[in-house]
C-alpha positions in Angstrom: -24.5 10.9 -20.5 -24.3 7.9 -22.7 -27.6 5.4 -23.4 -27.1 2.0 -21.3 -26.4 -1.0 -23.2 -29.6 -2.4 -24.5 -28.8 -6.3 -24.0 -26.5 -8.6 -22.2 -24.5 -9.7 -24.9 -23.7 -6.2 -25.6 -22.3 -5.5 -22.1 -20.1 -8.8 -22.1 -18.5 -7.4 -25.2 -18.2 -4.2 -23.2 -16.4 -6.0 -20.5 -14.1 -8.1 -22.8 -12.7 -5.0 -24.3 -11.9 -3.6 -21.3 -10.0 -6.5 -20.4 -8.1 -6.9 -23.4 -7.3 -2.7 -23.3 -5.7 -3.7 -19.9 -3.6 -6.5 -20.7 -2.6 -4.9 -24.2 -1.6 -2.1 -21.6 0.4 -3.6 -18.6 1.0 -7.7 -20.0 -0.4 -10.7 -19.2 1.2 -11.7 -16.0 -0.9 -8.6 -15.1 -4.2 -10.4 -16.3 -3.5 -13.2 -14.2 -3.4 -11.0 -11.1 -7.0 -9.9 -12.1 -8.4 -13.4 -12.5 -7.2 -13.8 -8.3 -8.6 -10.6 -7.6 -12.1 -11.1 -9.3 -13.2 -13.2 -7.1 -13.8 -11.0 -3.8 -17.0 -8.0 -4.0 -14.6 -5.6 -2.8 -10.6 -5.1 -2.9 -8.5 -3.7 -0.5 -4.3 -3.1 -1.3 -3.4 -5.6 1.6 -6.1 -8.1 0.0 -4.7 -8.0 -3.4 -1.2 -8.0 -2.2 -1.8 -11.1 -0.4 -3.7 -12.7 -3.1 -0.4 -12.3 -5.5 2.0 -13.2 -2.8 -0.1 -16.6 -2.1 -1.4 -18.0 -5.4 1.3 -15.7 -8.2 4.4 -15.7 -6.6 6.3 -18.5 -9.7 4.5 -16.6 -12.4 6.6 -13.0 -12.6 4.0 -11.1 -11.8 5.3 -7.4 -10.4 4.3 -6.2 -7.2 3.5 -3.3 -8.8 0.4 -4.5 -11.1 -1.1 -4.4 -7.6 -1.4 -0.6 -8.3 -2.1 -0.6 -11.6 -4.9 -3.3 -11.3 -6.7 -0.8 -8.4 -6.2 2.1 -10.8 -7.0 0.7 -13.7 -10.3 1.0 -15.8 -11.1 -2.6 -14.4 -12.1 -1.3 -10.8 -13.6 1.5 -9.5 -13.1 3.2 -6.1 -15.8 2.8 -3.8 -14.4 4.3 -0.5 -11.3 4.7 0.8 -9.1 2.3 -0.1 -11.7 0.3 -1.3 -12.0 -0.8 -5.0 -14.7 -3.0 -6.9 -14.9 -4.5 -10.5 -17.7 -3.6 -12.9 -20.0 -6.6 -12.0 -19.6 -8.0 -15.9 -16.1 -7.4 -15.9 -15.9 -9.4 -12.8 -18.0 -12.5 -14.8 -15.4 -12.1 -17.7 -12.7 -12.4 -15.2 -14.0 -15.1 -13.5 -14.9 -17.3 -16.5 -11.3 -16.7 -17.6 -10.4 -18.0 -13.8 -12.0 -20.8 -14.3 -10.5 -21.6 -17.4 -7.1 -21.1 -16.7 -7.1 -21.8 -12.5 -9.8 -24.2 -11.9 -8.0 -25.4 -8.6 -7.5 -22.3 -7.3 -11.0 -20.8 -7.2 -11.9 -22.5 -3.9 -8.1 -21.9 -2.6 -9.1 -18.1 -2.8 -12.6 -18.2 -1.3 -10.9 -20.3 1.4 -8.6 -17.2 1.9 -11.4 -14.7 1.8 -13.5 -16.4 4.4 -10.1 -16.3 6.4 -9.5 -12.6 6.0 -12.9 -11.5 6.3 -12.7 -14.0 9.6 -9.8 -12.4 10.7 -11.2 -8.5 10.2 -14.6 -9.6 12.3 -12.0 -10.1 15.1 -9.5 -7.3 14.8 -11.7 -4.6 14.6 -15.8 -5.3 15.5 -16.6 -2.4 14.5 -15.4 -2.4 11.0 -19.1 -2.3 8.4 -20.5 -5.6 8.7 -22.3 -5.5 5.9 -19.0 -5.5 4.1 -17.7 -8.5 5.4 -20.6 -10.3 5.3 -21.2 -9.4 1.1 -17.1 -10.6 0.9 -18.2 -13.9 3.1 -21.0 -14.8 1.0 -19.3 -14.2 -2.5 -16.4 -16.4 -1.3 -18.9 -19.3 0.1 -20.6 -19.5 -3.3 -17.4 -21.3 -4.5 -16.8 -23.6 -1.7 -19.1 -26.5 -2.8 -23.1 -27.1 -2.5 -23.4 -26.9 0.8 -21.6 -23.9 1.9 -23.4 -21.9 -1.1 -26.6 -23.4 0.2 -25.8 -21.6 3.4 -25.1 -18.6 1.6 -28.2 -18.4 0.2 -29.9 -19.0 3.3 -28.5 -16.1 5.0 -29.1 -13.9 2.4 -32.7 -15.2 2.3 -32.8 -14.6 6.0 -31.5 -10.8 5.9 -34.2 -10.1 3.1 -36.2 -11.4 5.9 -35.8 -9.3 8.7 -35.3 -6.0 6.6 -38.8 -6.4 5.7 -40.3 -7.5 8.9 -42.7 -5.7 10.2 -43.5 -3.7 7.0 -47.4 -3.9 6.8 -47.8 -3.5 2.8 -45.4 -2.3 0.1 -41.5 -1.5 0.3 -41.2 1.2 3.2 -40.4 4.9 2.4 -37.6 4.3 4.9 -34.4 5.1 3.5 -32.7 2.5 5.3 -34.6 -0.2 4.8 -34.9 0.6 1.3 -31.0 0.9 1.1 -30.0 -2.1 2.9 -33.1 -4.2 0.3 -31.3 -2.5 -2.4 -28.1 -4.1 -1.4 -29.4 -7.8 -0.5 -30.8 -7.3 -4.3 -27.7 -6.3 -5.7 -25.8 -8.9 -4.3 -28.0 -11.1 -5.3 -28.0 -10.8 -9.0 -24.1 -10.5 -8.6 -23.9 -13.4 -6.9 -26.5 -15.2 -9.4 -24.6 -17.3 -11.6 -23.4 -19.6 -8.3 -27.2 -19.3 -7.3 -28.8 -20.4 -9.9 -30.1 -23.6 -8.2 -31.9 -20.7 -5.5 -34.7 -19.6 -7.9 -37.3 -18.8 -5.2 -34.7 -16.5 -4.2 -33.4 -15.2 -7.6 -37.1 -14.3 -8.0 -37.5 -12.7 -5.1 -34.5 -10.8 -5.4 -35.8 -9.3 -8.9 -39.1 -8.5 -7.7 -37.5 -6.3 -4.9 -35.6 -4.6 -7.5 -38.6 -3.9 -9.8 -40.5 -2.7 -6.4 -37.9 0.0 -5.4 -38.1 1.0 -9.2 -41.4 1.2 -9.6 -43.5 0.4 -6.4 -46.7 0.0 -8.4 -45.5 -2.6 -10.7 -45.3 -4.8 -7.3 -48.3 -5.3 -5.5 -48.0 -6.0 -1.9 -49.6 -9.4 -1.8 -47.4 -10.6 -4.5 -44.5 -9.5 -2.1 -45.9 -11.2 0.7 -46.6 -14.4 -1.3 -42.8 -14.4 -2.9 -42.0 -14.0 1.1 -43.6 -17.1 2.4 -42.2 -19.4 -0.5 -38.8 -17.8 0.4 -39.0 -18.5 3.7 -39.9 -22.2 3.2 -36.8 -22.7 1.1 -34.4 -22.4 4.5 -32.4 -24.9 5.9 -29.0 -25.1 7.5 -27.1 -28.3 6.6 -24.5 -29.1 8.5 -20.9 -27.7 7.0 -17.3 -29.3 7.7 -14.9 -27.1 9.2 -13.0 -25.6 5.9 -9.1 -26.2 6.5 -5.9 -26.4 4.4 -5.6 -22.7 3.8 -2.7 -20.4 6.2 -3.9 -18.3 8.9 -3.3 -15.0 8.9 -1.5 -13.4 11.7 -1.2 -10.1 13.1 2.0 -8.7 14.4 0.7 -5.7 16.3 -1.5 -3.4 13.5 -4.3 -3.8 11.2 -4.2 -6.2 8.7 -1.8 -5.3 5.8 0.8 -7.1 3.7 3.7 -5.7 6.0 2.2 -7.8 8.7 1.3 -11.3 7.1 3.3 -14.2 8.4 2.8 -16.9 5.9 3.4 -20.4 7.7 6.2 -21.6 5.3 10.0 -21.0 6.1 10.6 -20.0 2.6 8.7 -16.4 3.2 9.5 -15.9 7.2 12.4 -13.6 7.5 14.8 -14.0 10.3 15.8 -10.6 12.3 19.7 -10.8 13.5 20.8 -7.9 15.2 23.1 -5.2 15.0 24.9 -2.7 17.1 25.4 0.5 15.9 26.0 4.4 17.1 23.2 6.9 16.6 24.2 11.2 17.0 22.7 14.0 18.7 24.0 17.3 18.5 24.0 19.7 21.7 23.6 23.4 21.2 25.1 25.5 24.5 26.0 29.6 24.2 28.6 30.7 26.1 30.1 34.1 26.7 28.9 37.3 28.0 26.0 38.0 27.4 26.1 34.3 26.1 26.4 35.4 22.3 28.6 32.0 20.9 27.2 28.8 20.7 29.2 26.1 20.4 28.3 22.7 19.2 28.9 19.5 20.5 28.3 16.1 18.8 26.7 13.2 21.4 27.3 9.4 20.2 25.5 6.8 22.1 25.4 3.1 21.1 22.0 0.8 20.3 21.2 -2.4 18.6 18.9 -3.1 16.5 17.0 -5.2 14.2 18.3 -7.2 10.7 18.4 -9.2 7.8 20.4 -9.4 5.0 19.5 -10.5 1.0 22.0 -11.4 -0.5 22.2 -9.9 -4.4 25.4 -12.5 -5.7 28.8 -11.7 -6.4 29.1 -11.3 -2.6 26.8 -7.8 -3.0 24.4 -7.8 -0.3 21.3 -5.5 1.2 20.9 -5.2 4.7 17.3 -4.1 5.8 16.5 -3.0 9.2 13.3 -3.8 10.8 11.1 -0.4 11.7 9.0 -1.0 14.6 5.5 0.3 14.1 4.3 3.3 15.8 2.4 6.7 15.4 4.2 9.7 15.2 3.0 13.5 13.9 3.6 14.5 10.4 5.0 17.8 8.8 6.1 20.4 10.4 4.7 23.5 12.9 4.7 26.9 11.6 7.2 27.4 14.3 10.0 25.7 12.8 12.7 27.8 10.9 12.6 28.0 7.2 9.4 25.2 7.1 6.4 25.5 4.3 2.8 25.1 4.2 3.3 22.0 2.1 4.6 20.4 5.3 1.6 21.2 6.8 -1.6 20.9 8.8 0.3 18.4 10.9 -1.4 15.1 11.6 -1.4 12.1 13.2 0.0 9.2 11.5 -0.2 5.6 12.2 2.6 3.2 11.0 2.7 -0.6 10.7 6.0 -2.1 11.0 8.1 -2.7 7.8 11.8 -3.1 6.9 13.7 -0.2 5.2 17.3 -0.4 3.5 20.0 0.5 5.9 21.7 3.0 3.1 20.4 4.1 0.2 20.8 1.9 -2.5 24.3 1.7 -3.8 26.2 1.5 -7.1 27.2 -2.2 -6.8 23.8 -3.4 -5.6 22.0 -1.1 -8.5 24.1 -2.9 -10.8 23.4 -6.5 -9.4 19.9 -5.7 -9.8 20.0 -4.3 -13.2 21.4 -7.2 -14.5 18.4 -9.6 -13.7 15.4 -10.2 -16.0 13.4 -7.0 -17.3 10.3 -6.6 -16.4 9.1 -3.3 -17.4 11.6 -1.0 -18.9 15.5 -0.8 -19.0 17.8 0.0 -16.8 21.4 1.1 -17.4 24.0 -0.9 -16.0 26.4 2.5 -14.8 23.7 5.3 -14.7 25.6 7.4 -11.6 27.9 10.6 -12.3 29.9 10.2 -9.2 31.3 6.7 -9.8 32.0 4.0 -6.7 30.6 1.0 -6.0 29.8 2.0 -2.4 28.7 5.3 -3.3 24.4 5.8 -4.2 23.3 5.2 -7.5 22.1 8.9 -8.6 20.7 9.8 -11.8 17.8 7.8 -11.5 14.3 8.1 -12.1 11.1 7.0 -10.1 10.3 4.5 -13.0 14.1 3.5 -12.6 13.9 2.9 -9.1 10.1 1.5 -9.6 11.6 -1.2 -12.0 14.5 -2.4 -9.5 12.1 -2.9 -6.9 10.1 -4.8 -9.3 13.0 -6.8 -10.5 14.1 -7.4 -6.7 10.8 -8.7 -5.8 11.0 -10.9 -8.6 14.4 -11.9 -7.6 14.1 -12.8 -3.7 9.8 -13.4 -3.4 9.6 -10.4 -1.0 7.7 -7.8 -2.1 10.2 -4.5 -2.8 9.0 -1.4 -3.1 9.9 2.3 -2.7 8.4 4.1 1.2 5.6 6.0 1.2 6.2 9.7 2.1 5.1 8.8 5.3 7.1 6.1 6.2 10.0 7.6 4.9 9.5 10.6 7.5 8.6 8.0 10.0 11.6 6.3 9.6 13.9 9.5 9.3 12.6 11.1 12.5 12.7 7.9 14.5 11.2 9.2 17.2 12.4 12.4 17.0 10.2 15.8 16.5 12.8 18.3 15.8 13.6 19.3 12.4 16.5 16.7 12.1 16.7 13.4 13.9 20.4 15.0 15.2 18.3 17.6 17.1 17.7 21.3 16.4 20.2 21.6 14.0 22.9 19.9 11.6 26.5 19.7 10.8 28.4 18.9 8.1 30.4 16.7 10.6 27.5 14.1 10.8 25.5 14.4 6.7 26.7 15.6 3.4 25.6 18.3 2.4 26.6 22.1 1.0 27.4 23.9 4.5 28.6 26.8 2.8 26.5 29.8 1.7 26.2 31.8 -1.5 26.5 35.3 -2.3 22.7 36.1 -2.1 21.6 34.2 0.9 24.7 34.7 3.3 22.3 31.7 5.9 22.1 29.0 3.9 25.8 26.9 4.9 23.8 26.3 8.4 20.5 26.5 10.4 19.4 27.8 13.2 22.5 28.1 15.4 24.4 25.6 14.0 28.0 26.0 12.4 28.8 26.1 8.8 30.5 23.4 6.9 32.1 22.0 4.3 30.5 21.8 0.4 32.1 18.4 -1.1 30.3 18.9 -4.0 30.1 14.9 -4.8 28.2 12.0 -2.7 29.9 10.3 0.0 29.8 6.3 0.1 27.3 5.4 2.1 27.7 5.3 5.9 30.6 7.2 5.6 30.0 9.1 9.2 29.8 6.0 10.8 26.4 7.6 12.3 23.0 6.4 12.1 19.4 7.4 13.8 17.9 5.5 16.3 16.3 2.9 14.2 19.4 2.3 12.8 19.4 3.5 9.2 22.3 5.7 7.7 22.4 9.5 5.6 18.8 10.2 6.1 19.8 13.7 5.6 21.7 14.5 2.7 23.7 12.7 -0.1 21.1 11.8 -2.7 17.7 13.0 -2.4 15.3 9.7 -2.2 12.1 8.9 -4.2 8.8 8.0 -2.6 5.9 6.0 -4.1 3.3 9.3 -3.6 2.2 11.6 -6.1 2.6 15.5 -5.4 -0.3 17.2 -3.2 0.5 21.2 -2.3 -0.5 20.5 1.1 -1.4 17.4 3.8 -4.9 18.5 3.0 -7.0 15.4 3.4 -3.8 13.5 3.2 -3.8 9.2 4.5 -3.0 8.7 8.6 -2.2 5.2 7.8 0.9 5.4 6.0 0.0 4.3 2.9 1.5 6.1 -0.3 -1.0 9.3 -1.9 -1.8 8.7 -5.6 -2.3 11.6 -7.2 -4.8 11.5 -10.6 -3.7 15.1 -11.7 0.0 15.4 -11.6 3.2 13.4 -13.0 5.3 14.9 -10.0 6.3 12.4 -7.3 7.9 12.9 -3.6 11.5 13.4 -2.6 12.8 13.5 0.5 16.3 13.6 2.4 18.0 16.7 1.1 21.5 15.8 -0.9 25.2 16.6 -1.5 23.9 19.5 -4.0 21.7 21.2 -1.0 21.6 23.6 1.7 20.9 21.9 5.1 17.1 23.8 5.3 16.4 21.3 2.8 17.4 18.2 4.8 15.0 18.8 7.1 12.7 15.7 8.4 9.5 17.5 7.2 11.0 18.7 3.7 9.3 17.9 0.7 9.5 18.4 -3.3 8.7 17.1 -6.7 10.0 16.0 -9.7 8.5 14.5 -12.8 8.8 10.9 -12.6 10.6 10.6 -15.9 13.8 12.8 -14.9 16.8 10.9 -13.1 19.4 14.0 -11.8 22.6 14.0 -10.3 21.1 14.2 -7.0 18.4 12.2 -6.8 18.6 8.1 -5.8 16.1 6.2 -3.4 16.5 3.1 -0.7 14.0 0.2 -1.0 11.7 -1.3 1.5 10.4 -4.2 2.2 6.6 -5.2 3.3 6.9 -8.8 4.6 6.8 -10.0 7.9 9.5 -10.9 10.4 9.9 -13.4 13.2 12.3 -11.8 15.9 
């Protein structure tokens, strides 16, 4: 265990260093990111997404340095999915906010006090104390008066926690928790509240008390109480206006469901008609020992929009309803692992997902626009065609399109979680393909032929065998989708998800968010391919490959989190 630092100075330096190690690391657009994201107590994914989208969307800075900033040494993880900055590496930040975005300081408290508004009313019985710290730390910076009125209701919880205490700080461990925090707060909060010195004051002797309750006496306590109290008043504050509302679409609050008020970053929905497949398994025969197959085509419509790339290359994304659906797979089903299980319980909030995997023409259109972190090559694929999937690509590959998307349209691009891929391939289905209880090389491509050691593998369960093409098909060649609408979910290229590798759903997120994981390189693939037996294009299949290595099997689709107006 290493000595603390003796003196302030000495921990500013600390907390410069660390900030210049993370922009020498990831760049500066990444910095400014962390300026907007110093301002709040505690972070959230959707909070810092939604930070970037509002105040960085002209300055190039990647979607993805929302990760990294979370994950970085700059933040620590304080629950789930909750991150907060080292309190001096927040004051470095914050200085350097100042500096550098003088306007925008109050332009993101004014959005704080709206989200933590907007969570107060979504969910009631989310941990107040959270929102209040988050209210108070974005008042502070929204002139005199409303830090005035910060103060004063920080004064006024310090003054019910310790009402009815007869002497020194109670043995109670919750009132000496929640004194702890008011404390804390305070001295983070200190530099706006410097003009609240009966409360600074207070706020130290409370510390010192909890340290060491014999340093403070009660009477002293007391004394500090009755000057604090005198300090309160509640001026009158103006209604704070000129920032967007957040809205709600039909989930808890998260980037895929912010409707900004501007037409430049509402997406329009157009629909589409399409056919989605079901296969029908009947036996015939005496004693019913054949089973024939039957393919059932039924016709929907659904839900649009199109970006257009240039050079008349285009990407349709369909809009994914949100929903809950169960993950994995039971130990029932035929060939499945324990890595697709315990099943659980998944909630999903609506987002858009590419209708096809991404092809060869729009990989290229892509490639060709600014770099942001790495290179990309222009003709990576093996199987050449311009509407046939990009293959031979790697996670960071497909993690730097996305990135150079975003930068390209303002929508935030990304790769699915695991989750929301199997969401989106099931489509309300729970059988181990969204055909049904079995496949056919009449609807996917894949190898429906067997080897010489495993005589099963061309079909499963009592499906037919098939053909082995032995190459990717263009995309939407079967002319077949699933009920959301999206083509070769099963089969053609294998598709990368954002998550790390985990053996099992073990503790796994129900929210759909992507799984980091700290101890491997390995991330997700799902979808089976061209190369693969049909047990592996199962809904519930899962594998891993270092992020580094782009085969001749492996490609990806994109989605997209922004909102849409139907």
């Amino acid at each position: 265990m290493t000595d603390e630092p003796e003196n302030k100075q000495e921990l500013q330096e600390q907390a410069k260093q660390a900030v210049e190690r993370f922009v020498w690391r990831f760049g500066e657009p990444h910095l400014l990111l962390a300026y907007h994201a110093a301002l709040p107590l505690v972070l959230t994914p959707e909070l810092v997404n939604y930070l970037r989208n509002q105040f960085l969307r002209g300055e190039q800075v990647p979607w993805v340095a929302e990760v990294d900033l979370l994950l970085s040494d700059l933040c620590s993880q304080v629950g789930y999915e909750l991150y907060a900055m080292d309190t001096h590496i927040r004051a470095y930040l914050l200085a350097g906010m100042r500096e550098k975005y003088p306007k925008n300081m109050q332009q993101v408290a004014q959005v704080l006090i709206s989200y933590v508004s907007y969570l107060s009313r979504l969910n009631p019985g989310r941990r107040q104390q959270e929102l209040e710290a988050q209210r108070w730390a974005a008042m502070v910076y929204l002139g005199e008066e409303e830090c005035k009125k910060a103060a004063n209701e920080i004064i006024q919880k310090f003054l019910e926690t310790r009402s009815g205490l007869n002497s020194e700080i109670s043995s109670n461990s919750g009132v000496r928790a929640e004194l702890a925090r008011l404390a804390r707060l305070t001295d983070e909060l200190s530099p706006q509240l410097a003009q609240e010195t009966d409360l600074l004051n207070y706020a130290k002797l409370v510390q010192q008390s909890l340290r060491n309750p014999q340093l403070v006496s009660a009477e002293v306590l007391s004394s500090a109480e009755q000057m604090l109290a005198q300090t309160i008043n509640t001026p009158n504050i103006p209604k704070i206006i000129g920032f967007p509302e957040i809205k709600v679409l039909e989930f808890e609050f998260e980037f895929a469901t912010i409707t900004i008020e501007d037409d430049d970053t509402t997406i329009k929905l157009q629909p589409f008609d399409f056919e989605f497949a079901t296969i029908e398994l009947k036996k015939s025969g005496w004693p019913k020992q054949k089973t024939e197959t039957s393919i059932n085509k039924k016709p929907k419509q659904a839900q649009q929009y199109i970006e257009e790339l240039g050079n008349n290359i285009t990407l349709e994304m369909v809009a994914i309803p949100g929903g809950t659906f169960i993950m994995g797979s039971p130990e029932t089903e035929e060939k499945s692992s324990s890595r697709e299980r315990p099943q659980h319980e998944v909630t999903i909030k609506p987002f858009a997902m590419g209708k096809y995997p991404i092809t060869q023409a729009q990989w290229q259109a892509v490639a060709q626009l600014p770099q942001v972190n790495q290179e990309l090559k222009l003709d990576p694929s093996r199987f050449k065609g311009a509407n046939h999937p990009v293959e031979s690509v790697s996670w960071h590959d497909a993690v730097e399109f996305c990135t150079r998307l975003s930068n390209h349209t303002q929508r935030p691009y990304r790769l699915p979680s695991e989750a929301e891929w199997e969401y989106a391939c099931r489509a309300g289905t729970k059988t181990p393909f969204h055909f049904g209880e079995t496949i056919t090389t009449d609807l996917a491509n894949y190898r429906g032929t067997d080897n010489k050691e495993y005589k099963w593998l061309g079909s499963y369960g009592d499906g037919p065998k098939g053909v082995y093409r032995q190459e990717t098909t263009e995309v939407g060649y079967f002319k077949v989708a699933n009920e959301f609408g999206l083509y070769d979910m099963h089969g053609n290229v294998r598709e990368w998800c954002e998550d790390g590798w985990h053996d099992s759903y073990e503790d796994a997120p129900i929210d759909g968010h992507a799984w980091s994981s700290q101890s491997s390189n390995g991330r997700l693939l799902r979808g089976g391919s061209w190369l693969y037996h049909p047990v592996l294009c199962r809904s519930a299949y899962r594998l891993y490959d270092d992020a580094g290595f782009g085969y001749y099997a492996y490609g990806f689709r994109v989605v997209c989190g922004a909102a849409w107006t139907l």
